[in-house]
C-alpha positions in Angstrom: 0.0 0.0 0.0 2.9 2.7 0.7 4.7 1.9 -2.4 1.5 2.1 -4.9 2.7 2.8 -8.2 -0.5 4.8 -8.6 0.6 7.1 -5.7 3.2 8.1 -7.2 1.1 8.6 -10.4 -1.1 11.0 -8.3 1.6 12.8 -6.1 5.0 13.4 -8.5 3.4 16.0 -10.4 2.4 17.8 -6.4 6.0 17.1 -5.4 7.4 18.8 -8.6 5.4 21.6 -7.9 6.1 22.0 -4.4 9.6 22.1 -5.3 9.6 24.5 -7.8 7.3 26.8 -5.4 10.1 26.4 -2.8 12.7 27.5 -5.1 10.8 30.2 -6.4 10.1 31.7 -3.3 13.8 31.5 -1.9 14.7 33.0 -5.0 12.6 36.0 -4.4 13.2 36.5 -0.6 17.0 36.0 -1.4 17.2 39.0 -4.2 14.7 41.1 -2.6 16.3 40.7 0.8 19.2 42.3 -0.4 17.6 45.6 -1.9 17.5 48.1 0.6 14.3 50.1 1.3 14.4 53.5 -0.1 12.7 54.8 3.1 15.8 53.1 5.5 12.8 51.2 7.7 13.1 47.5 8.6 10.5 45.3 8.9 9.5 46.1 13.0 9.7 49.8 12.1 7.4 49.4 8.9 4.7 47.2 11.1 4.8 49.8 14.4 3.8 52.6 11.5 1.5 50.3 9.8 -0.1 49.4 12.7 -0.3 52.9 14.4 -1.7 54.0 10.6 -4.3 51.5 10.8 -5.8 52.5 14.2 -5.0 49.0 15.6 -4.4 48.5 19.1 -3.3 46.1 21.3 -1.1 44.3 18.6 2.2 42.9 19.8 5.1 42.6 18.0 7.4 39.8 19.0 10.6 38.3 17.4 11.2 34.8 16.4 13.7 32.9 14.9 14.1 31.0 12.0 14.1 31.9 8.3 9.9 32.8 6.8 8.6 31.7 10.2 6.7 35.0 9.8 3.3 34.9 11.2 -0.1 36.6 13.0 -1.5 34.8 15.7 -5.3 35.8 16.4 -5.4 34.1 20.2 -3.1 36.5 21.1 -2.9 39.6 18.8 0.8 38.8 18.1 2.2 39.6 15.1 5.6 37.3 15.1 8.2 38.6 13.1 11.9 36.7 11.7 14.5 38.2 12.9 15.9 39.1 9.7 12.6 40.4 8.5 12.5 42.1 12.1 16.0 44.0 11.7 16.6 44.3 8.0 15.7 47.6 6.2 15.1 45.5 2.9 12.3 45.2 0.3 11.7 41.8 1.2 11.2 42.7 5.3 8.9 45.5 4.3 6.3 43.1 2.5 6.7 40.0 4.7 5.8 42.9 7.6 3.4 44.4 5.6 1.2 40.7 4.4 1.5 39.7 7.7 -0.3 43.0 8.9 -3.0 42.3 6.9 -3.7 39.2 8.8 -3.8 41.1 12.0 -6.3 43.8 10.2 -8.1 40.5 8.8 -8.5 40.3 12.4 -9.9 42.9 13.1 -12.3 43.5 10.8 -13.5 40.0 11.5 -13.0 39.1 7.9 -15.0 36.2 7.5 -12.7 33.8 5.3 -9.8 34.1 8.2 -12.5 32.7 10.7 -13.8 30.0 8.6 -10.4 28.8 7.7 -10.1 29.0 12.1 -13.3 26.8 12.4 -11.8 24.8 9.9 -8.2 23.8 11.6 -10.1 21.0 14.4 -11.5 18.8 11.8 -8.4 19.7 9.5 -6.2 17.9 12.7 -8.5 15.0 13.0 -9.0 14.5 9.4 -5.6 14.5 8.9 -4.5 12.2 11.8 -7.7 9.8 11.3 -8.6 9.6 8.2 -5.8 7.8 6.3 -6.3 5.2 9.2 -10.0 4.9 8.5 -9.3 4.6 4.5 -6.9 1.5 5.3 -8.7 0.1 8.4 -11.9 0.1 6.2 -9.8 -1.3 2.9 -8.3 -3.9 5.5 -11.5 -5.4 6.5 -13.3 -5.0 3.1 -15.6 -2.5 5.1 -16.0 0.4 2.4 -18.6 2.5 4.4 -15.5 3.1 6.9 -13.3 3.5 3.8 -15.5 6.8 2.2 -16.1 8.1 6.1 -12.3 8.2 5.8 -11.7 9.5 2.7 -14.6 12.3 4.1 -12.7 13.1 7.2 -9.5 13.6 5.1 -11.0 15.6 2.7 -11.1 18.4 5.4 -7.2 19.1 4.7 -8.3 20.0 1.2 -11.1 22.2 2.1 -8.7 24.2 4.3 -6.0 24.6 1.9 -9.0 26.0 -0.2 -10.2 28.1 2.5 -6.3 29.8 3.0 -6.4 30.9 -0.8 -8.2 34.0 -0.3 -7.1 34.4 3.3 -3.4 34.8 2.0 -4.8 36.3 -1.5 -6.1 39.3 0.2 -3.9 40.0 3.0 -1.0 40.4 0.1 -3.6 42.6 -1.9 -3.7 45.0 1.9 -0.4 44.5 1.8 0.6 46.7 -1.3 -1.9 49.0 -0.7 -0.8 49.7 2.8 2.7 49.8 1.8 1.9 52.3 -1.0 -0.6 54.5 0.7 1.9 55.1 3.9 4.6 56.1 1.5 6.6 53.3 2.7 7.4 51.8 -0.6 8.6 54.6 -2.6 9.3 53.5 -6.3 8.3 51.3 -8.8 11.3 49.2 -8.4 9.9 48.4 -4.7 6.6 47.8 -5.6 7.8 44.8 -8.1 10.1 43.9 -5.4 7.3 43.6 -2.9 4.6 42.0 -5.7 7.8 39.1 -6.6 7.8 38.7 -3.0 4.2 38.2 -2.2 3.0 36.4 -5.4 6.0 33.7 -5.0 4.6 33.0 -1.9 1.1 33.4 -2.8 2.4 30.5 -5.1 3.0 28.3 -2.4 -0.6 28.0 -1.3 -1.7 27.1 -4.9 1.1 24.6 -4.3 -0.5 23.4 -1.3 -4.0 22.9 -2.8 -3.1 20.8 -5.6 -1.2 19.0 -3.7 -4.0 18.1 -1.2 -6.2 17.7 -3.9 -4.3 15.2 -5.8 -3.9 13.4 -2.5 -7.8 13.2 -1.7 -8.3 12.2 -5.5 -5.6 9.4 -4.9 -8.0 8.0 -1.7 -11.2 8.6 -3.8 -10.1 6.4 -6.3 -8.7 3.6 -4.0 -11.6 3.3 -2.3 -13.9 3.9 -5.3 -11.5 1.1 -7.0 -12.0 -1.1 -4.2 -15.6 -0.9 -3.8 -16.0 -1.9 -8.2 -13.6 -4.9 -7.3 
């Protein structure tokens, strides 16, 4: 079962793509992080006067190591920031800063994709720990019914990736305009800099669907296969 040629079938063209998202988007953090900002601010500087801009309050900024381990977190109105995005006066630090700001203004406005794709994270842990053991428990014992509530529960991964799309989609899209309107981003050269940026990454969550997708097809037609045998 792990070494079905028909995996492999499914999931090379996802792993190809994954890998050329990854590349893409280390390629565009690694030029981009070496153009300094016209305006001289770093990435904590740009998201103190984003955030003082956008009327936000009680947002904490917080360092964290790591390379792209950039991130909002809702529960506790953090907004985590690399150290290198954090410290670097770069085009690169300016729009990680600026996309994850968006998230935290997401927040705020209580933007409704952000808290479905919230909702969505308890199923997408059980799903994802349960399912693929109900798809071979219920292949196992020639018990199909348990099979498709498998394949359901998984499905839930796929659904979230979905769900992220225009989470991530819009935040960039607040992003540039943030960065624009402030007068942060100065030039056109910076603009492209912080679009190459935030569409590579954008990229990554396209990545991500397709590659959830062609997973879930994969179980559909095991089970589907199984259950015409």
């Amino acid at each position: 079962m792990f070494f079905d040629i028909n995996y492999m079938i499914y999931m090379i063209p996802a792993f190809i793509l994954m890998a050329l998202t990854s590349w893409y988007v280390k390629s565009a953090y690694s030029k981009w992080s070496q153009v300094r900002s016209i305006s001289g601010l770093n990435g904590e500087e740009a998201a103190r006067r984003l955030i003082s801009a956008s009327g936000l309050y009680g947002i904490r900024l917080e360092g964290i190591p790591g390379e792209m381990t950039d991130h909002y977190d809702p529960t506790s109105k953090t907004l985590r920031l690399s150290y290198n995005v954090a410290r670097q006066p770069s085009v690169a630090s300016l729009a990680i800063a600026a996309h994850e700001l968006g998230h935290a203004i997401q927040d705020a406005e209580d933007y409704f994709p952000l808290r479905l794709r919230a909702a969505l994270v308890p199923a997408v842990n059980i799903g994802s720990n349960l399912g693929w053991f109900l798809i071979m428990i219920g292949l196992f014992l020639n018990f199909t019914g348990l099979a498709w509530v498998g394949v359901i529960a998984f499905a839930a991964g796929t659904v979230f990736a979905l769900a992220t799309l225009p989470v991530e989609f819009d935040a960039s899209a607040r992003a540039k305009r943030l960065l624009a309107d402030s007068g942060i981003i100065r030039t056109e050269e910076e603009m492209a800099g912080v679009n190459n940026v935030l569409n590579a990454a954008a990229l990554t969550y396209v990545a991500a669907l397709v590659t959830a997708a062609l997973q879930l097809l994969y179980y559909v037609g095991l089970v589907g296969g199984r259950r015409r045998d």
